[in-house]
C-alpha positions as CSV (number, residue, x, y, z in Angstrom):
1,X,-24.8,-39.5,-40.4
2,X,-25.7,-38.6,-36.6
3,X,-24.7,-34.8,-35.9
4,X,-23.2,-34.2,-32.5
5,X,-24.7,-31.0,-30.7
6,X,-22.9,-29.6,-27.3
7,X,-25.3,-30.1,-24.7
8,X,-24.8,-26.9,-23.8
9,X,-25.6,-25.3,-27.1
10,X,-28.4,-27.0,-27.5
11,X,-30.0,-25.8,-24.5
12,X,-29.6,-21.9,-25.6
13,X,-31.1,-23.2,-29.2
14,X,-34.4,-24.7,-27.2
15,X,-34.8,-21.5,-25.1
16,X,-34.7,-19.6,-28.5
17,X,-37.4,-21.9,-29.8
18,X,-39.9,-21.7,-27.1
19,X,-39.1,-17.6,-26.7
20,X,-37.5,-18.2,-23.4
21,X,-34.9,-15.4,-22.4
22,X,-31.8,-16.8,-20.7
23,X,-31.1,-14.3,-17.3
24,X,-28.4,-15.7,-15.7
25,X,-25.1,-17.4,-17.1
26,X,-22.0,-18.8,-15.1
27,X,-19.9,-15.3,-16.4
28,X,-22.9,-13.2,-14.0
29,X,-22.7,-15.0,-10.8
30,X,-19.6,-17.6,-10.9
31,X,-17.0,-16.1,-7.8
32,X,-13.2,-15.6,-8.4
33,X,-10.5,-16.6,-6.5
34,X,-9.2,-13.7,-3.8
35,X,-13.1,-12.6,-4.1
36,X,-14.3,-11.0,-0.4
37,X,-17.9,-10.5,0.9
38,X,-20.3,-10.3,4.3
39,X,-23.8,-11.4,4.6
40,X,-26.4,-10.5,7.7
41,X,-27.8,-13.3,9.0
42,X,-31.5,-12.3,9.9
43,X,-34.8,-13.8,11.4
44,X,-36.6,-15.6,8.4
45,X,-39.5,-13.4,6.7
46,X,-42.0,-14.1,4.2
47,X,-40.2,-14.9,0.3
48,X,-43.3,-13.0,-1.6
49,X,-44.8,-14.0,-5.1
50,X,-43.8,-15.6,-8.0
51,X,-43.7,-14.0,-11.5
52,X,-42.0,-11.4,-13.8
53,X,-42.5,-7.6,-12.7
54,X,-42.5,-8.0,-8.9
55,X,-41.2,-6.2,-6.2
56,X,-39.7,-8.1,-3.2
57,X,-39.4,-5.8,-0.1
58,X,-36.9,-7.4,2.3
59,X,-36.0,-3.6,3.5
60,X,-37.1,-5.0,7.0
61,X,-34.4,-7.6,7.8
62,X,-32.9,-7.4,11.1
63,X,-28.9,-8.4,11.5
64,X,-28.5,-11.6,14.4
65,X,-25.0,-12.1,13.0
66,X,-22.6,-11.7,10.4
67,X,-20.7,-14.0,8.2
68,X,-17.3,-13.3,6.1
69,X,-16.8,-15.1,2.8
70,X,-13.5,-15.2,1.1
71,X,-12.7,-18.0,-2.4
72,X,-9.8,-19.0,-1.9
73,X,-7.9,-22.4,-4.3
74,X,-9.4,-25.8,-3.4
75,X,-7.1,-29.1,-2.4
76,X,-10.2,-30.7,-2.4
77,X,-10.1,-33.2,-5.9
78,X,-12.7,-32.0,-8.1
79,X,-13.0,-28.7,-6.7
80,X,-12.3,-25.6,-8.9
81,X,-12.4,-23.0,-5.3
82,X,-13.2,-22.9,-1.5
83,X,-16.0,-20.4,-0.2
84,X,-14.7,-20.0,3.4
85,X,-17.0,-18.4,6.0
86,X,-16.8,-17.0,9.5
87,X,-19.7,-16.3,11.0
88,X,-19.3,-15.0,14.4
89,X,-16.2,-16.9,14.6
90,X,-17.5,-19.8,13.6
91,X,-15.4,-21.6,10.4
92,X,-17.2,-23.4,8.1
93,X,-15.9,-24.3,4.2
94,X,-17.5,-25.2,0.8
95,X,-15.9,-26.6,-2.0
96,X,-17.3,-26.1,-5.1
97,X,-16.6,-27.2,-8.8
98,X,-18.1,-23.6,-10.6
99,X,-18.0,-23.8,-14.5
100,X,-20.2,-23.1,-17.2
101,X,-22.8,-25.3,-16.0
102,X,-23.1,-23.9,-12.8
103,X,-22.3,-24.3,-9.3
104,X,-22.0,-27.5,-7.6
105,X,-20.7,-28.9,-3.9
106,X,-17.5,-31.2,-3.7
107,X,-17.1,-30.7,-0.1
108,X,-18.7,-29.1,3.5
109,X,-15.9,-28.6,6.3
110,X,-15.6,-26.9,10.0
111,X,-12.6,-26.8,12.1
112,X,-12.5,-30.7,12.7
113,X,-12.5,-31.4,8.8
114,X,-14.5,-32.6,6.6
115,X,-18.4,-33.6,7.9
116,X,-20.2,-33.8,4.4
117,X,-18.6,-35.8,1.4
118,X,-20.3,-35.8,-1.4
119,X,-20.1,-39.0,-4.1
120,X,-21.6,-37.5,-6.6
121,X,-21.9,-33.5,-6.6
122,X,-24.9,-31.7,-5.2
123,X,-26.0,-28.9,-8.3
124,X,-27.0,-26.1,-6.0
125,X,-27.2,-23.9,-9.0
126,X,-27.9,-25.1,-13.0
127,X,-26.8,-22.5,-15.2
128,X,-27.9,-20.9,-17.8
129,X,-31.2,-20.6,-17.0
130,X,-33.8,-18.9,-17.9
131,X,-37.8,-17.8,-16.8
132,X,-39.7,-20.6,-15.6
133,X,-37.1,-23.2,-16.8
134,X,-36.7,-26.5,-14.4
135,X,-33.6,-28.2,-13.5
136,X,-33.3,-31.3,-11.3
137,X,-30.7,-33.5,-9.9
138,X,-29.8,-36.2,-7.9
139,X,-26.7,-36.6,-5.5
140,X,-25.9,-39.1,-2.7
141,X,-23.8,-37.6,0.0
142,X,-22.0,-38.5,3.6
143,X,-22.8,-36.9,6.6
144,X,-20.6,-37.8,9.3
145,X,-20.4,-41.7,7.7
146,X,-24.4,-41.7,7.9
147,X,-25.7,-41.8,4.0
148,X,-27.5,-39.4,2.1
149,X,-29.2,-39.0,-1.2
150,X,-31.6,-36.1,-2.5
151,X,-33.5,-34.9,-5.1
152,X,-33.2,-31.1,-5.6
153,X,-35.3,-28.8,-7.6
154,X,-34.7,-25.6,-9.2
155,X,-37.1,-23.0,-11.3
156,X,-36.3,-19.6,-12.0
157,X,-39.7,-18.4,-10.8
158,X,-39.2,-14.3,-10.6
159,X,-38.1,-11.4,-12.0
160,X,-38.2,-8.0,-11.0
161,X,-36.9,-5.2,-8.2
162,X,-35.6,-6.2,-4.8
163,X,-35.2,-4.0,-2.1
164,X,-32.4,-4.8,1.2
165,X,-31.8,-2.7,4.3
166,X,-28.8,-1.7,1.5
167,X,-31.0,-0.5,-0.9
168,X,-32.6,-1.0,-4.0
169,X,-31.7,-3.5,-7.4
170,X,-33.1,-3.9,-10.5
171,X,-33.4,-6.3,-13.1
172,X,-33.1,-9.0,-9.9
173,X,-34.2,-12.8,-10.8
174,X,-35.3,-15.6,-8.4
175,X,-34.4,-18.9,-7.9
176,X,-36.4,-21.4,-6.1
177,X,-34.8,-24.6,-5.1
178,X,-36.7,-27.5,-3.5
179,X,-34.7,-30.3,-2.0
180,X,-35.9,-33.9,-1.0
181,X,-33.9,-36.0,0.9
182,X,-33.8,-38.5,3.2
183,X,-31.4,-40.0,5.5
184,X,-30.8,-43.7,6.8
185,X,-30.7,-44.9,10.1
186,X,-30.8,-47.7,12.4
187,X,-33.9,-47.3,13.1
188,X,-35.2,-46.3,9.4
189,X,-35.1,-43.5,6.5
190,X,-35.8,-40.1,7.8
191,X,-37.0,-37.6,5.4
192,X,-36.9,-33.7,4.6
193,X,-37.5,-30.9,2.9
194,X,-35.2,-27.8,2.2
195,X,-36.9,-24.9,0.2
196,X,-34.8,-22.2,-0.5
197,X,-35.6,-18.8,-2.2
198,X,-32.2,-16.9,-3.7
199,X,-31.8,-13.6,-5.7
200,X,-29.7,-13.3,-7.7
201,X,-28.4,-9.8,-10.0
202,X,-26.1,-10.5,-13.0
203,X,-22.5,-9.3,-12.3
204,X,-22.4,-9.5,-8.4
205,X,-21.3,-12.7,-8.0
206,X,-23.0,-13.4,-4.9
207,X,-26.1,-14.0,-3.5
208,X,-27.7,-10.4,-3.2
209,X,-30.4,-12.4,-0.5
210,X,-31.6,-15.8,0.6
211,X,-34.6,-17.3,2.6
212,X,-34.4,-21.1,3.8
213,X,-36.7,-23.4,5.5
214,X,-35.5,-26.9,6.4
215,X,-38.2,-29.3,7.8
216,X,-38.5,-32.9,8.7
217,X,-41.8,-34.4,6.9
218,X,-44.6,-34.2,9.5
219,X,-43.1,-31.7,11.6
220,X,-42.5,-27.7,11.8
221,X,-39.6,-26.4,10.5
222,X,-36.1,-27.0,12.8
223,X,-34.1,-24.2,10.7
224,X,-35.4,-21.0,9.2
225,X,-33.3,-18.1,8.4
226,X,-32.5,-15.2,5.9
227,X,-29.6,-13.1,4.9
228,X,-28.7,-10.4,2.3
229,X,-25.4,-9.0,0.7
230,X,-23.6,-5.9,2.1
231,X,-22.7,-4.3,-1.1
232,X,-21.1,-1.7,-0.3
233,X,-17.9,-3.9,0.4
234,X,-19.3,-6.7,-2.0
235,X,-15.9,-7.7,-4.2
236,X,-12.8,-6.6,-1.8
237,X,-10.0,-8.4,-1.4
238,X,-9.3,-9.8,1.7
239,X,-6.4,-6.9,1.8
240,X,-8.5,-4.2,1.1
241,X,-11.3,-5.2,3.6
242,X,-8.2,-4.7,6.2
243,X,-7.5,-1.2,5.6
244,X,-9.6,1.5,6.1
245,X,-11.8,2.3,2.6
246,X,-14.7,4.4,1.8
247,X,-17.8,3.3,-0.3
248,X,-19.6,4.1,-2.6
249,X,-17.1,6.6,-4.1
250,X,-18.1,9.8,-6.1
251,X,-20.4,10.2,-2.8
252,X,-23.9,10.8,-3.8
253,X,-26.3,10.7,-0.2
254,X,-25.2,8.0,2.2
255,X,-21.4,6.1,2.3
256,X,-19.9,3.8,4.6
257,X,-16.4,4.0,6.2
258,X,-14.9,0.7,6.6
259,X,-12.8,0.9,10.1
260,X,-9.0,-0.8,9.7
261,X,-9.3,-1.9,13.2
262,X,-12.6,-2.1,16.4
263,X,-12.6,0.7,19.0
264,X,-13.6,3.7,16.4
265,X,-12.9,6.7,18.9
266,X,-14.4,10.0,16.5
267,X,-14.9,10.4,13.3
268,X,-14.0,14.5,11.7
269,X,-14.7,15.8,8.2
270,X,-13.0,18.4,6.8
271,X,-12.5,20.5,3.6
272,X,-9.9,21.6,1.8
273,X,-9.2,24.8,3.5
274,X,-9.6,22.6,7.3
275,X,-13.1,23.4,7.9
276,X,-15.3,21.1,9.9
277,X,-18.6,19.6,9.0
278,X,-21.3,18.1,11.3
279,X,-22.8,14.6,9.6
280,X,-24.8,12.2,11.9
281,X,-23.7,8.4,11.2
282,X,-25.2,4.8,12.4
283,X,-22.3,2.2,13.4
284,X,-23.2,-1.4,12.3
285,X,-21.7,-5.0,12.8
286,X,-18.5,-4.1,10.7
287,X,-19.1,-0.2,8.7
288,X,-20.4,3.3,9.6
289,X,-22.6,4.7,7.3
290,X,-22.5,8.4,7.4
291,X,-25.2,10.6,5.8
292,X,-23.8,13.1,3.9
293,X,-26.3,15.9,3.3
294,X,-24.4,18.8,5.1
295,X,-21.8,18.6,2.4
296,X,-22.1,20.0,-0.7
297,X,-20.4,19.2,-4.2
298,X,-16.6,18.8,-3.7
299,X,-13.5,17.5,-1.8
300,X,-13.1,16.3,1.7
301,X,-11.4,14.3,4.2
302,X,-12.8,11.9,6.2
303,X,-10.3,10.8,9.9
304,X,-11.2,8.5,11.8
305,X,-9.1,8.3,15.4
306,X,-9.1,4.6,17.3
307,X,-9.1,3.7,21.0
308,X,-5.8,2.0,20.9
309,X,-4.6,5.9,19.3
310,X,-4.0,5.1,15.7
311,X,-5.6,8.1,13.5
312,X,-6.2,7.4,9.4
313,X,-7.2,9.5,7.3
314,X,-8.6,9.1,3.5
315,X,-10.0,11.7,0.8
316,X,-13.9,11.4,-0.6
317,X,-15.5,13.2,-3.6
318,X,-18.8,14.4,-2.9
319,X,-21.0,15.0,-6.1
């Protein structure tokens, strides 16, 4: 009698065999519907080395735009949710079948529709995976009408600490993924290569960085670029990132204020008994961050007062 073993169930009893540790599952990094977040997009840099125990310092990534994700339910057959982003204004969509396998594409939209159909999905991320573990797959896509079909590649190749311009994560793991494809044409099959480094921390459900190089064979690359997580608004909902909030909350050193509305006129902090306190503050693409060593242990209310005259005004907890 042949015993039947779940594929998936299987693959945890191999890791256990050859001693390998699973570090990422689709309940650490799978996103939820009504889930909200922004990446920087930033000049590409170098992705550092392979292995367990490193220390990838991205501190020095420079902002050249900004991008707004919201997962939101898919009409798109197949699809289990829609990442939307807007990047500078500019709409594009993905979407994705996410289950206990991983992460896969259904879908790639702008504002004219649909421009990449996929017939069978593209795996951007295999899950669960573990150190050093392979996973490849094949998928065959349409661009536009013009045919597609690839071969992509991904190894967990790192472990370790990785340091943002938002700060500093532990227990952070790697994912390499190497894509092959080619194209077809009138005039012949063109071919290319997409290597992409992404980090990845178990329980933010996003990306907390990416670098990505796309090349045609036999020439430099045409698209390099990086990006990394805001985290201190990673997880609002889309009604929340409306309204005026304060993170990381108790307040340890630095926080950032997320403005309601543009045009942020001043900015007072006060105590309970109304007394003012002077803390410098750096205004970025879409948050202040205010540093908070003047203020010691307690209670106090930060107000901020608009251009167009609107005044709000929220409570923080400084430990």
């Amino acid at each position: 009698m042949k015993i039947k073993i779940p594929a998936l169930a299987f693959y945890l009893f191999l890791c256990s065999k050859i001693g390998a540790q699973i570090l990422l599952t689709a309940g650490d990094v799978n996103p939820s519907l009504g889930q909200m977040s922004v990446t920087y997009q930033c000049p590409i840099v170098s992705p550092g080395d392979s292995g367990t125990n490193q220390t990838w310092d991205l501190s020095g990534l420079t902002p050249t735009a900004t991008t707004t994700r919201s997962y939101t339910a898919s009409t798109i057959q197949g699809a289990t949710i829609r990442q939307n982003r807007n990047t500078n204004g500019a709409l594009t969509a993905f979407d994705l079948k996410c289950d206990s396998s991983g992460q896969a594409v259904i879908a790639q939209s702008n504002e004219t529709g649909v421009v990449i159909g996929y017939f069978n999905t593209k795996k951007i991320l295999t899950l669960p995976v573990a150190y050093g573990t392979i996973h490849q797959s094949y998928y065959h896509a349409s661009a536009s009408g013009t045919p597609v079909y690839g071969l992509l590649t991904q190894t967990l190749d790192g472990s370790g600490t990785l340091i943002t311009p938002e700060g500093t994560f532990s227990n952070v793991v790697r994912i390499h993924s190497h894509d092959n494809f080619y194209v077809e044409t009138n005039l012949g099959n063109l071919y290319y290569t997409e290597d992409t480094y992404t980090w990845y921390k178990a329980g933010i459900k996003d990306e907390l960085a990416s670098i990505t190089s796309i090349a045609q064979v036999g020439y430099p690359p045409y698209y390099e670029s990086a990006l990394y997580l805001e985290t201190t608004t990673y997880g609002l909902t889309e009604e929340e990132m409306g309204k005026l909030a304060i993170y990381p909350t108790p307040v340890i050193s630095n926080f950032s204020i997320q403005p309601s509305e543009a045009g942020v006129k001043s900015i007072t902090i006060s105590d309970a008994q109304g007394k003012l306190f002077t803390c410098s503050y750096k205004e970025l693409a879409n948050r202040i961050v205010v540093d908070s060593e003047p203020l010691s242990s307690g209670v106090y209310f930060v107000r901020l007062t608009y251009a167009s005259g609107k005044a709000e005004q929220t409570k923080i907890v400084k430990e």
